[in-house]
C-alpha positions in Angstrom: 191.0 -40.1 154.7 187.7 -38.6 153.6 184.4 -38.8 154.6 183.2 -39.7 151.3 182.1 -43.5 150.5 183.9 -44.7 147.7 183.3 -48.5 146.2 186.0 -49.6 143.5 184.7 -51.7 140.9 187.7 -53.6 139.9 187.0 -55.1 135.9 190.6 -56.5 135.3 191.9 -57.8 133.7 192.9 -61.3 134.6 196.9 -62.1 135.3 197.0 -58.0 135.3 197.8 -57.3 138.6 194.4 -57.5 139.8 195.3 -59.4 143.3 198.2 -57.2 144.1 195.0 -54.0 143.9 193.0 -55.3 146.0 195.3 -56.4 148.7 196.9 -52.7 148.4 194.3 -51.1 148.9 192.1 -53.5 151.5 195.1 -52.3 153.6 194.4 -49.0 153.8 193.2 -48.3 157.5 189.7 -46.9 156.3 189.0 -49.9 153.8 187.3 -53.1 154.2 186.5 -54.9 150.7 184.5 -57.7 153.2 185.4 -61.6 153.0 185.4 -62.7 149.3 188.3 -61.7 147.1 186.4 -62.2 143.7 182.9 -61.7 144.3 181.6 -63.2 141.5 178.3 -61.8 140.9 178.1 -59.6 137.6 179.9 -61.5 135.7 177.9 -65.6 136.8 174.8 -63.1 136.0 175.2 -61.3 133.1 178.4 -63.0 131.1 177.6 -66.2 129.2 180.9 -67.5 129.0 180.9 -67.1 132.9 177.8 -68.7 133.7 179.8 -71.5 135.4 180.2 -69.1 138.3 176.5 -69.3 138.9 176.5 -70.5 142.4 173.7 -73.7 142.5 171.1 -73.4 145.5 172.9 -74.7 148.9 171.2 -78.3 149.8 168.9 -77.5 152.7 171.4 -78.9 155.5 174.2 -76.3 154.2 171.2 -73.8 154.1 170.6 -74.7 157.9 174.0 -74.2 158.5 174.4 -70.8 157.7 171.5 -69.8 159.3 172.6 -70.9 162.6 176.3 -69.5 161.5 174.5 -65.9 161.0 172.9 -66.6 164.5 175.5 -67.1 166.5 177.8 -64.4 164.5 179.6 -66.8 162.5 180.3 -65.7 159.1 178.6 -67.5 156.1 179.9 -70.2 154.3 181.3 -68.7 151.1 178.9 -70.3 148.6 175.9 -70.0 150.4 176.9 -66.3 150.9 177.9 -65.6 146.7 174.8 -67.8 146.1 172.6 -65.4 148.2 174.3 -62.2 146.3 173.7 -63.5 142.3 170.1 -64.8 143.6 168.8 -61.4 144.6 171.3 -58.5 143.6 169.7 -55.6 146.0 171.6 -58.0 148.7 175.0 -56.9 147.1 174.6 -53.1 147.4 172.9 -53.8 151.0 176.5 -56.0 151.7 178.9 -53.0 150.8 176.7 -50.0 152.1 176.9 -51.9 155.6 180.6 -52.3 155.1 181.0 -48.1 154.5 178.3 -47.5 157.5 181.1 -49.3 159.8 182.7 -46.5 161.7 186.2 -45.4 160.3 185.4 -47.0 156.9 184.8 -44.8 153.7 186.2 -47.3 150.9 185.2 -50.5 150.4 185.0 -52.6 146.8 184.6 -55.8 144.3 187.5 -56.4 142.2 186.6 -59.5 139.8 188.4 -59.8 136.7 185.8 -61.3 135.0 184.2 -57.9 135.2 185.3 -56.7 132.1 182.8 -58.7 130.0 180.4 -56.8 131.6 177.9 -54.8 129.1 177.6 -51.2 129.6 174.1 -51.0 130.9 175.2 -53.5 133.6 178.1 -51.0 134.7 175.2 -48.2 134.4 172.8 -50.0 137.0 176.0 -51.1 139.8 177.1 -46.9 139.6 173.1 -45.5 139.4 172.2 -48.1 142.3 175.3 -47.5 144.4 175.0 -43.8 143.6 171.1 -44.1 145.2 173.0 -45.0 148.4 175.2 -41.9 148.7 178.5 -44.3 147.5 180.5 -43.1 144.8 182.0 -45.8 142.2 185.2 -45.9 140.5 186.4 -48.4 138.5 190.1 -49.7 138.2 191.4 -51.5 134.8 194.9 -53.5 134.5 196.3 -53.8 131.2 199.0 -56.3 129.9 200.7 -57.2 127.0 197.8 -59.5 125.0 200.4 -62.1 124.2 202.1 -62.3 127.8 198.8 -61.8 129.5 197.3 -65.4 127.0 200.5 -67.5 127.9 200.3 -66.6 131.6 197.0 -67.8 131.3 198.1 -71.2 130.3 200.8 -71.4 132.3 198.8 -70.8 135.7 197.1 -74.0 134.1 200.0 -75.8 133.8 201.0 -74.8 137.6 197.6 -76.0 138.1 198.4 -79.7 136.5 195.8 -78.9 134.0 198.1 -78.7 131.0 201.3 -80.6 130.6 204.8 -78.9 129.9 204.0 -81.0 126.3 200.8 -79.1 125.6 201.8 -75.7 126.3 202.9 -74.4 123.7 200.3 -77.0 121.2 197.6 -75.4 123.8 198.7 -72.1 122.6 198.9 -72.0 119.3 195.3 -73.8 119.0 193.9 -70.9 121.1 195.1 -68.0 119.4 196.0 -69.6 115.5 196.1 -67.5 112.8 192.1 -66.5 111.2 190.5 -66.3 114.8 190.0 -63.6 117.2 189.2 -63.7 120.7 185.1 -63.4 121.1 184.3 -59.5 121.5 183.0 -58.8 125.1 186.9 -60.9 125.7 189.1 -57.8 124.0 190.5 -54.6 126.0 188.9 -52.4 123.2 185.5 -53.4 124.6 186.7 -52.8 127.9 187.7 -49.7 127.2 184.7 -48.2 125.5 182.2 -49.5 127.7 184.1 -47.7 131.0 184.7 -45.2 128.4 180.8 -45.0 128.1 179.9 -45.1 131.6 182.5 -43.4 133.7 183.8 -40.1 133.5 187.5 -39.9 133.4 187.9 -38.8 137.0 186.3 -41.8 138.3 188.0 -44.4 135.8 191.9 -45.7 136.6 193.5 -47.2 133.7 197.1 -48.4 134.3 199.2 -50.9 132.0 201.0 -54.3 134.5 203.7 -53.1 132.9 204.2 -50.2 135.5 201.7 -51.2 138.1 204.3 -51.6 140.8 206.4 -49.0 139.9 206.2 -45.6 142.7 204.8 -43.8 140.7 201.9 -46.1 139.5 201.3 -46.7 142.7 201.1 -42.9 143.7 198.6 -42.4 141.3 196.8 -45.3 142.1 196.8 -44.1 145.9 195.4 -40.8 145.3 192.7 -41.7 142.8 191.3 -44.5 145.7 192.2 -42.0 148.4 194.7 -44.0 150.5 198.3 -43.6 151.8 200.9 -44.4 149.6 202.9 -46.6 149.9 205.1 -47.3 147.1 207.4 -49.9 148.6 204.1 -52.1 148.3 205.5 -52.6 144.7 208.2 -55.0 145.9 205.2 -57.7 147.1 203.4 -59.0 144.5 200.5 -61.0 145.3 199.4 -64.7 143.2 202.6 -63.9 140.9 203.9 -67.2 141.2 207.4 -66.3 140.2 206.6 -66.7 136.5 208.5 -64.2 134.2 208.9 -66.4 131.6 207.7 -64.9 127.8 206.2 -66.1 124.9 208.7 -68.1 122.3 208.9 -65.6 119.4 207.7 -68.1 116.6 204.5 -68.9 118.5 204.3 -64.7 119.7 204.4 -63.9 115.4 201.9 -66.7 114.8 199.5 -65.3 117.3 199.8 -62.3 116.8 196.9 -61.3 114.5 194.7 -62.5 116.6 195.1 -59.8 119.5 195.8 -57.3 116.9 193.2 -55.3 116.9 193.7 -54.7 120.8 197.1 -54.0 120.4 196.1 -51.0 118.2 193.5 -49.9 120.1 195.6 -49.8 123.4 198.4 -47.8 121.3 196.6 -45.1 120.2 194.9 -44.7 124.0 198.7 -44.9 125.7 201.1 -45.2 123.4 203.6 -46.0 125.9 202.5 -49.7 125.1 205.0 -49.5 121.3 207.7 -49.1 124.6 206.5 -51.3 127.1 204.4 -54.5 125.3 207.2 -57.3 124.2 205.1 -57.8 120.8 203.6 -54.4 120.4 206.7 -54.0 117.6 204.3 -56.8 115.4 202.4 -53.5 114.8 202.2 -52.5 111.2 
């Protein structure tokens, strides 16, 4: 452990291995990444296509509620508490510098996948305003194939009873159909250069699902947050429901242009991906 305060800005992405991170590394014995899993802030904020995050203000009887939790030492109700972070930001570096003041505590952190919509000057703001504190931010990105990473997506629906086993694959084809692509802020390549832009390279962590749970991953991932390692961590995957199904070829070939641009732009950063992504071979 180090006396340095550390906060991990976790930006994704989604159905990468994002739950598994922040479980790892909440575990450490000199981290506490506080009550919420996904935070939620940034993103409701500053995101369009997340504004459905934005937490309405609690009814004045909930708002009663949580003032007498707070009194008596209870914690908050969770959307009174998100609501009172996106309502006046200064309140979310105030929340995690209080976490690091706690003795024995030097790492601490937000990891919402959502996050990786966020526009560089955001990301600018969250490391300059944590950086006023005396906390250092790093930021951790997950990578997965596009095409696995889209159907997993869908299929968590169809877990969910959103989508039937009948609309799957319809559902999926209709997303991602040949003359679309996905909307830009929702691409790794903007991801990519926008932590590009704002972090240096040693306080960025980029690591394809692919090998997040493999020792050596997790090594690295260990020492860049500053934690033990534990590599046998990798045999308990979090919110993985069990699902290692793939993407029927004919619907993975159809889809295909429409994530192509990411697939290049993730090959020529770590070509490991030609090896690792299923479809990456659709690459001309």
């Amino acid at each position: 452990m180090t006396d340095d305060k550390t906060f991990i800005l976790g930006v994704g992405a989604s159905k990468c291995g994002t739950t598994w991170v922040q479980a790892y590394l909440n575990a450490a014995p000199h981290a506490d990444f506080g009550r919420l899993g996904e935070y939620q802030v940034w993103d409701a904020l500053h995101v369009p296509s997340a504004a459905r995050f934005r937490v309405p203000r609690p009814s004045p009887l909930r708002r009663l509620e949580n003032t007498l939790a707070k009194a008596v030492g209870l914690p908050q109700k969770a959307d009174v508490f998100r609501y009172e972070l996106q309502s006046d930001p200064a309140r979310y570096f105030d929340y995690f510098a209080a976490l690091l003041a706690q003795p024995g505590i030097a790492l601490t952190g937000d990891i919402t996948p959502v996050y990786a919509r966020l526009p560089a000057p955001v990301l600018r703001d969250i490391d300059q305003r944590f950086a006023d504190r005396g906390i250092a931010v790093k930021v951790i990105l997950s990578l997965r194939d596009p095409i696995e990473r889209a159907w997993s997506i869908l299929k968590m629906q169809q877990r969910k009873g959103r989508l039937s086993d009948a609309d799957l694959a319809a559902g999926f084809a209709e997303r991602h159909r040949p003359g679309t692509s996905a909307p830009t802020e929702d691409t790794y390549r903007h991801t990519l250069k926008t932590i590009e832009a704002v972090f240096p390279a040693d306080r960025r962590f980029v690591t394809l699902y692919e090998t997040l749970f493999a020792p050596d991953t997790i090594d690295r991932l260990s020492r860049f947050a500053g934690v033990p390692s534990r590599p046998e961590a990798g045999a308990q995957r979090v919110n993985a429901a069990g699902d290692t199904s793939s993407v029927p070829p004919d619907l993975a070939r159809a889809a295909f242009p429409h994530f192509e641009a990411d697939y290049a732009a993730c090959a020529e950063r770590f070509p490991e991906v030609l090896r690792l992504w299923p479809h990456a071979g659709h690459l001309a």
